[in-house]
C-alpha positions as CSV (number, residue, x, y, z in Angstrom):
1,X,77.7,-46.0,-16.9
2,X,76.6,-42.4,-17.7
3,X,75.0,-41.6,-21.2
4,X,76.7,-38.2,-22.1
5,X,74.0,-38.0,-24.9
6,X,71.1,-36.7,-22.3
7,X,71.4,-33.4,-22.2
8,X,70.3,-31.8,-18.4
9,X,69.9,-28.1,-19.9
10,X,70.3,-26.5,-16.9
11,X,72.3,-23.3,-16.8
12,X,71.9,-22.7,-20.5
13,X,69.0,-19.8,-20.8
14,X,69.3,-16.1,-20.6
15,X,68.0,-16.2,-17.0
16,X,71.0,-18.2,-15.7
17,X,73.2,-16.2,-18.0
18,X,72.0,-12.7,-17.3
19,X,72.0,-13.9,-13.4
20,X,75.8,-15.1,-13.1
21,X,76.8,-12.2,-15.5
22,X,75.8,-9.5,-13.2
23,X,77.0,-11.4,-10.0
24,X,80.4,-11.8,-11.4
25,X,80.7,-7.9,-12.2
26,X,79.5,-7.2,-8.9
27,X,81.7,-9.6,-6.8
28,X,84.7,-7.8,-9.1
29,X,83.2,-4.4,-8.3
30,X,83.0,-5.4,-4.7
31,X,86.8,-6.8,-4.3
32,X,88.3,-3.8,-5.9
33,X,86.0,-1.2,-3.8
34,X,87.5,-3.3,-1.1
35,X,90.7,-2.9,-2.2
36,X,90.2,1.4,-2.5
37,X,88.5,1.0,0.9
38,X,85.3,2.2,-0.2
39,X,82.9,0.4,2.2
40,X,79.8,2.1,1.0
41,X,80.4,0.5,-3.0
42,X,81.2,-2.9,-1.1
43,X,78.4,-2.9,0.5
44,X,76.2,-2.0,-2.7
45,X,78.2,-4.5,-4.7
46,X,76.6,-6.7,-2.7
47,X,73.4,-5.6,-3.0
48,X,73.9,-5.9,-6.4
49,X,74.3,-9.7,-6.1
50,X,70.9,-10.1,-4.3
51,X,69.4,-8.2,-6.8
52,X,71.0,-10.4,-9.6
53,X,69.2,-13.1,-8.2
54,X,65.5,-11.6,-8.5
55,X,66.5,-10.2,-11.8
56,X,67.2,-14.4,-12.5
57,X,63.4,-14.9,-10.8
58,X,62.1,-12.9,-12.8
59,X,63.8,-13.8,-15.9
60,X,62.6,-17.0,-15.2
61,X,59.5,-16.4,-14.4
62,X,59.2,-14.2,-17.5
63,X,59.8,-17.3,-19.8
64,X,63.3,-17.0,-20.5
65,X,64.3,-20.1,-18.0
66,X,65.4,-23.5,-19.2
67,X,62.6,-24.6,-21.0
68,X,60.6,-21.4,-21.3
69,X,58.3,-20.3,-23.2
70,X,60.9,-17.7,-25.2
71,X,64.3,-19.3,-24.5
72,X,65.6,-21.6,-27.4
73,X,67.1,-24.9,-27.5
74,X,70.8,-25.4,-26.9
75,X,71.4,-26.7,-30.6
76,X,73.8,-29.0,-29.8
């Protein structure tokens, strides 16, 4: 059986947050650039997702992971 009272607290920090924020605005950027046929802002939409990813790194790194030293408890 699986306890649902563990908590995992994965995903719930400002790194992970800030990380799949900015992917999802540049994956919408992307399609619709797509859509105008804009290959150039496709293109740097998706260099906006790599750099989403070291901003997360560095978030991480910066203490603001899941169990950082400045992220907060989930409260629940």
């Amino acid at each position: 059986m699986i306890d649902h009272s563990i908590e995992p607290g994965h995903g719930d920090s400002v790194a992970s947050w800030t990380t799949v924020i900015i992917i999802m605005v540049a994956v919408t950027a992307g399609t619709i650039f797509f859509w105008l046929e804009q290959p150039v802002l496709v293109y740097a939409s998706g260099a906006l997702v790599i750099a989403a990813l070291f901003v997360g790194w560095y978030l991480k790194r910066a203490g603001y992971g899941v169990g950082g030293s400045k992220s907060k408890g989930a409260g629940h």
